[in-house]
N, C-alpha and C positions, 0 to 999 in steps of 0.2 A: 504494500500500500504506500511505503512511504517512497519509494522509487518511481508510483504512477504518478504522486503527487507532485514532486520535483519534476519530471519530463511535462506536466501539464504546465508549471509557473514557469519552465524556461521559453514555451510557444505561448506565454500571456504578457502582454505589454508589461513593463514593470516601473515605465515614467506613467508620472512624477514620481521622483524619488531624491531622498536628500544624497547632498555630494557624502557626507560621512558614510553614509550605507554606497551607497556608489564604489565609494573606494572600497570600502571592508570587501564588497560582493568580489570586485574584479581580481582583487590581491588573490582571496582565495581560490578563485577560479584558475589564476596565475601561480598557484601556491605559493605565493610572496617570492617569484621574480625579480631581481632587480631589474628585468630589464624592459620592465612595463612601467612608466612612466609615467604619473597624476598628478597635476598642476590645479591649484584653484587660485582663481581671481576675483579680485570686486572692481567691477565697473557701473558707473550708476545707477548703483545699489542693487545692480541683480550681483549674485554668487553664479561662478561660472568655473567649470571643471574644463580641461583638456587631454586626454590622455590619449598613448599609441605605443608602440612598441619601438625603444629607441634606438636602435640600431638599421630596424629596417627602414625609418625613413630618411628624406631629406631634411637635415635638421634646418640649414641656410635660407631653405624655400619656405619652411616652415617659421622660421622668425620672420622673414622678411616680407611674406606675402598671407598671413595670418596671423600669427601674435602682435606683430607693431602695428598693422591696419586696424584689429580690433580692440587693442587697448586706448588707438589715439583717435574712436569714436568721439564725438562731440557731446559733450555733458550731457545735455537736454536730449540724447537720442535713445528712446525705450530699445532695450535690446532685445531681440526675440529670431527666432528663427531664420524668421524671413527678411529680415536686416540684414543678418550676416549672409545669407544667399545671395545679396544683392550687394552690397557694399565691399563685400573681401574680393581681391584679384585674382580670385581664382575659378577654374569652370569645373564641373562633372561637380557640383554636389549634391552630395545625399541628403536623405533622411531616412534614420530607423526606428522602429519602437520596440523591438523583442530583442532581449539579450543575445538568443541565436543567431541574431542579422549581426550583431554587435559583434561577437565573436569570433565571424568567420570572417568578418571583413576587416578586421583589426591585425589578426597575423598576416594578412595580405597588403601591409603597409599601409592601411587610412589610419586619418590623424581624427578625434572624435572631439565634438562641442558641445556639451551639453549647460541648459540654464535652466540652473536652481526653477522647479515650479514648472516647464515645459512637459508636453508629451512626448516629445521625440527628440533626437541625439542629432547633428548635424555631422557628416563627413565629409573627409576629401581625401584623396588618394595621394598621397605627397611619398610613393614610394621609392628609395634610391635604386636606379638601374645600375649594377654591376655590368659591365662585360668588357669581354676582351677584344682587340683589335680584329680585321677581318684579314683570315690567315689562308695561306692555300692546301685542299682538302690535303688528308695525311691517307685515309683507303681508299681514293680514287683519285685516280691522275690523269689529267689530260697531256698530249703534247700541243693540241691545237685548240683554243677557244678561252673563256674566260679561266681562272684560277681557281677564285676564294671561294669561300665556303661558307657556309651556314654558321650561327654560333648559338653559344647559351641563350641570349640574348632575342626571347621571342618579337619583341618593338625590333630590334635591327632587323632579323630575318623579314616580320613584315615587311618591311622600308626598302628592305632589296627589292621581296615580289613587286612591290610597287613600283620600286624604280623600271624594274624589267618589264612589266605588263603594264603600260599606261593606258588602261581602258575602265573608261566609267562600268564597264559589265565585269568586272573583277568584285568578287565577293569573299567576305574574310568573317563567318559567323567565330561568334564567341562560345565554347563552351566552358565548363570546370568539372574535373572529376577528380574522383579523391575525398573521403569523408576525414581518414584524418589529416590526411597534406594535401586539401584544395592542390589542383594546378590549373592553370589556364591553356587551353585547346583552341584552334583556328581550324574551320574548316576552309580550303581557299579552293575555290570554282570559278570559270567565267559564267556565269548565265545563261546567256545565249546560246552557249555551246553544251556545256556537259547536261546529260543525260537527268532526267528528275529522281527516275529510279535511284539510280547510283546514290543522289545526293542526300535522298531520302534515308535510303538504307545506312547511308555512313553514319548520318545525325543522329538516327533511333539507336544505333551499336553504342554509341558515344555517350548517348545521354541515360542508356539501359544498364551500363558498367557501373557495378555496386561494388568497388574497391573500398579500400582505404587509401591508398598511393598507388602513383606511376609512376617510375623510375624515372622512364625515357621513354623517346619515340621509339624505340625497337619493341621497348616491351608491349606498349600501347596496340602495337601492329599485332602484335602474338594475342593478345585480348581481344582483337577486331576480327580475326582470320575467319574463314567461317569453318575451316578444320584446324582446332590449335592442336591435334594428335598428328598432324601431317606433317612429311617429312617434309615437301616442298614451301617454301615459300610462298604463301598466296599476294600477299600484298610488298612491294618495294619499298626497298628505304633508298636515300641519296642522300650526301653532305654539300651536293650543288648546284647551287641556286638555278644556272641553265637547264640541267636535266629536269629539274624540279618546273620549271613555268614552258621548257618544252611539254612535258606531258599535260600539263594544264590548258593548253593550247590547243592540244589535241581533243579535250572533251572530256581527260580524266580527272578524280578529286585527289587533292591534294590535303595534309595534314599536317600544323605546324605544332610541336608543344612545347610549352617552356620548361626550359633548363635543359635542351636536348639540341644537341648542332646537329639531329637527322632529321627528315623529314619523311612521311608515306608518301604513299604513292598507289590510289586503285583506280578502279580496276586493272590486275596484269596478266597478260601471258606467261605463258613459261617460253616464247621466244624471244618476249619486250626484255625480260633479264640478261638476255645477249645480244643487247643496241644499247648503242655510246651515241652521245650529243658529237662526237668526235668525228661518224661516220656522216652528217650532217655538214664539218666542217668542210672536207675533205673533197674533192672529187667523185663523182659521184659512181667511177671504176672501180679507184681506190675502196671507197665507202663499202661499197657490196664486195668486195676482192674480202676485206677485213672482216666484215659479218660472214659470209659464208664460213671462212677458216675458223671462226668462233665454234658455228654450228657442231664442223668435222670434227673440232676438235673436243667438243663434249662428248660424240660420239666414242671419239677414238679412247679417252680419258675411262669413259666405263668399260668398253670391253675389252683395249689392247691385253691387259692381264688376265682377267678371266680365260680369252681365247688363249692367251700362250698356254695355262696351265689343264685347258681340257686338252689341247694336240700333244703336251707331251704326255700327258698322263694317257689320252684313249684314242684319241684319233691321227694318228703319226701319222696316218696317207693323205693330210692336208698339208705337211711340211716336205719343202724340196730335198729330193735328197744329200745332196753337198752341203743345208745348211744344218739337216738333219744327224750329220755325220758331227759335224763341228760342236750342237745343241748336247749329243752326245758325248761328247769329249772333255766337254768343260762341266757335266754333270757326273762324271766317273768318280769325283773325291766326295759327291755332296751324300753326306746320309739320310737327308730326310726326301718325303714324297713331296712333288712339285706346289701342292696345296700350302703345306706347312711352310716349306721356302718361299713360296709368292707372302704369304699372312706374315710371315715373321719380316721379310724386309718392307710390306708396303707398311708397316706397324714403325718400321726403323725411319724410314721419312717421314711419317706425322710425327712423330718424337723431333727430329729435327727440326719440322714446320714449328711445331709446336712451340721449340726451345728458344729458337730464331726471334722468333714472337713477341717473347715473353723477356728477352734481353733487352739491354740496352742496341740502340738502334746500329751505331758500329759496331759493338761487339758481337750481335745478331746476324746481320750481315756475313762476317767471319764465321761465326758459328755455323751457320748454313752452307759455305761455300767448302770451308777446307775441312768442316763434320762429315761431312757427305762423301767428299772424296778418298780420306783417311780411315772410315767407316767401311763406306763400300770395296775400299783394295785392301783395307786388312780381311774382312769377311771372305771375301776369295779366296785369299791366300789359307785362310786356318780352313777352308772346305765346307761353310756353312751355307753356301749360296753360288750358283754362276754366275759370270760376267754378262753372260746372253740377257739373264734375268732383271738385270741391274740395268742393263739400256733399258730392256719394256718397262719396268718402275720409272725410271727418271722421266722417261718420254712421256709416260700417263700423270705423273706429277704436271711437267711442265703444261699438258693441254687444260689441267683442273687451272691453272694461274691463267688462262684466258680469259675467263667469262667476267665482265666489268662488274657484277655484282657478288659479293665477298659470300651471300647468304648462299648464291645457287653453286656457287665455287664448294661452299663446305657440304652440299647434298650429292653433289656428282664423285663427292671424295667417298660419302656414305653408302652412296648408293652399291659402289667398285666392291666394299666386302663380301655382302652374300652371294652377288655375281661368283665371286671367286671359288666362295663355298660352293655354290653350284654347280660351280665346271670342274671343282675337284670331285665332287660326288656321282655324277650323272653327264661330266662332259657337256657338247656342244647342245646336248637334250636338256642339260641344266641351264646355261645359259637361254636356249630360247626358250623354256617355262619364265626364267626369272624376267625376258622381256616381254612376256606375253600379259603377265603380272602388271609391268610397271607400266605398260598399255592401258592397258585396263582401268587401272587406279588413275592415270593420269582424265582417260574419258571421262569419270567422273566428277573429275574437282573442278571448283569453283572459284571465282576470284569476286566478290560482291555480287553473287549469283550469276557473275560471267562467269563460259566455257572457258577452262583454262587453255586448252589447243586450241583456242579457233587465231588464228583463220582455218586454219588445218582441219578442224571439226570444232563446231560447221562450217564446211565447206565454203571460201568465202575469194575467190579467186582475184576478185579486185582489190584485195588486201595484201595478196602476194609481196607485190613493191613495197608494203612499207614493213613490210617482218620479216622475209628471207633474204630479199637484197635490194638496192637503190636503182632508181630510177632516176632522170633527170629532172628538174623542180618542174620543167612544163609539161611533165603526166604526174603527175601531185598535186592536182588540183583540188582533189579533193579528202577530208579528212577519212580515217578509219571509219569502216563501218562495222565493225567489230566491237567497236565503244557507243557505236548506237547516238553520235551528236545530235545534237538538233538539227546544227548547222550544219550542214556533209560542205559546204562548197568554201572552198580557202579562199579563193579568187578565180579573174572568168578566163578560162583557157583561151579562148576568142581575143579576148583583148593581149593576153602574155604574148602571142606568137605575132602581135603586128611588129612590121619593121621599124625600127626606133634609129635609125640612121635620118641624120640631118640631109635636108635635101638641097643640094648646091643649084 
């Protein structure tokens, strides 16, 4: 009884009320904090309270554009609410009357007013932005286009999309999730362009999460997924700003949150994962030269090792014989079966991936280069492993470090194990169950109740150009229709192909 009673007076107005209980309430609710802050004054003849959380706000703006304006009120002026709404230089003020509003908007830097005998609390948000300069991305690198990156610093990030997107149809809803560490969310869409559906679905995920904190935008995305038991990634992240208001452009939603230099990114393919803003940049040969080798090499990344270890283990009349002879020769010292030796060294390069990683940035580097080397020609030599084995591991290493997206880099590494188990168990019959599998799973998944393969399925043939390879911008006229725009037309092909030479 006595916990319904409390949950009922914390949702019931509790102004008027004196500054002494005022303070007593807030201290205890702060458990005597010092770093809650209660200030009272007398200004003609009302008693007036100020209090906020001192470190989160700006104190300078706070003396200078509320304490001095409202202490150097004119004698004869009644003070009350709607004075200070009007006469302080400052904008976005509130008003609250339940302790709960009080609460949640006090850890989020507002400064609060309350006068002795009033019903309601006046606020203002006089919060210090922290952040760091705009720096260039550190897990995505371009060679060709803009740099920087995204930061903590949700106001900056806004100010980029802005800067980038100069269109009144650019949309940036607000949300907060988090009961016990509020954060602030941005949904950012053009209008005219992306899909309602999409937009619909993102906001009800959004506003439906019954947490208590969000880390970050990665985690946010794992919340949103519509499989968070899947191994693929359904929704992208990026740390930059280009990739990020390219796909916004296209008609996808986008998702900023604070304290996170990532951003989402829905609806995606599991092809959009392997396109760079870079292929954009580029010539439009070059551009599709580079996504195709993307594609080949995710392929090649899952099965180059599986297949080596079903042909030596069961199907030798797939391998030439000359190189069959040599496969042979270099596996006369090794004791164990090809399965154990493929699982034990691709096990030896994630340790290294791993170690690399987790060092210091030179020292990692080193680590990687000459661990690997020193690693793999001692294993040799002591007969734990072939040389043969050791090129297919590095080779299917190096194709996993293609793909611009870090998330589908680490599934295509996951993917390679059971593959492996497969082809050690049942050979080339293993691997094509284990892709007949990953088929299947794939036709099912979703990305904001989009088909994760399409264009692929469904079948979507005028989409080709913009997922498997480049075309030149005058047959790109028109957006994805896999993302379902409103708007399908970029510009009028009619007009792109007239002759723009000056006429002498």
């Amino acid at each position: 009884m006595r916990r319904r009673k409390q949950a009922a007076t914390k949702q019931n107005p509790i102004f008027p009320i004196s500054l002494d209980k005022l303070e007593i309430y807030l201290k205890e609710k702060f458990e005597n904090s010092p770093d809650l802050s209660f200030s009272c004054y007398k200004k003609n003849e009302k008693n007036i309270a100020i209090f906020f959380i001192d470190y989160q706000i700006d104190t300078n703006v706070m003396h200078r554009d509320l304490l001095e304006p409202l202490l150097e009120l004119e004698d004869k002026t009644e003070i009350t609410n709607e004075v200070i709404l009007q006469r302080l230089p400052l904008s976005s003020g509130s008003t609250f009357k339940t302790i709960d509003d009080i609460f949640k908007k006090i850890i989020l830097g507002e400064v609060f007013i309350y006068i002795e005998g009033e019903n309601e609390a006046v606020s203002y948000s006089l919060l210090k932005k922290e952040s760091r300069s705009l720096e260039k991305a550190e897990t995505e690198s371009l060679v060709l286009g803009p740099k920087i990156s995204f930061t903590e610093s949700l106001h900056m990030n806004m100010n980029i999309v802005r800067w980038r997107i100069k269109s009144t149809d650019l949309v940036m809803e607000e949300l907060t999730v988090g009961k016990l560490s509020p954060r602030l969310i941005r949904i950012v869409y053009i209008k005219s362009i992306a899909n309602d559906d999409d937009v619909n679905t993102m906001r009800q995920r959004i506003s439906e999460l019954d947490v208590d904190e969000v880390e970050d935008a990665v985690v946010l995305k794992q919340y949103l997924e519509d499989s968070q038991t899947n191994l693929f990634p359904q929704f992208d992240t990026t740390e930059l700003p280009d990739r990020f208001t390219y796909n916004i452009t296209k008609g996808r939603v986008g998702v900023l949150v604070e304290n996170s230099p990532s951003a989402i990114i829905a609806p995606t393919t599991l092809f959009s994962f392997l396109e760079s803003t870079e292929d954009v940049y580029m010539r439009w040969q070059a551009g599709s030269f580079l996504r195709m080798i993307r594609f080949i090499a995710m392929v090649f990344s899952i099965l180059i090792t599986p297949t080596y270890v079903a042909a030596v283990t069961y199907q030798y009349g797939i391998i030439p014989t000359q190189m069959l002879i040599t496969i042979g020769q270099s596996r006369a010292a090794v004791p164990f079966p090809p399965l154990i030796e493929a699982l034990l060294l691709e096990f030896l390069i994630e340790l290294l991936r791993e170690a690399g990683a987790r060092l210091p940035t030179k020292v990692g580097q080193t680590m990687g280069i000459v661990g690997g080397i020193v690693i793999g020609q001692a294993a040799v030599e002591a007969g734990l492993t072939s040389n043969i084995l050791i090129i297919v591991v590095a080779m299917s290493a190096l194709s996993s470090f293609t793909s611009p997206s870090y998330m589908m880099g680490t599934t295509v590494r996951l993917i390679r194990f059971p593959l492996i188990i497969l082809a050690g168990l049942l050979g080339l019959i293993g691997i094509a169950f284990g892709l007949c599998f990953l088929i299947i799973h794939l036709l099912r998944l979703t990305s904001l109740g989009r088909p994760y393969l399409t264009p692929l399925y469904p079948l979507k043939l005028k989409d080709f150009n913009k997922a498997f390879f480049r075309t030149p911008f005058n047959y790109t006229s028109r957006r994805a229709m896999s993302y379902r725009p409103k708007r399908q037309l970029r510009y009028s092909k009619k007009d792109s192909q007239k002759i723009r030479d000056i006429d002498e």
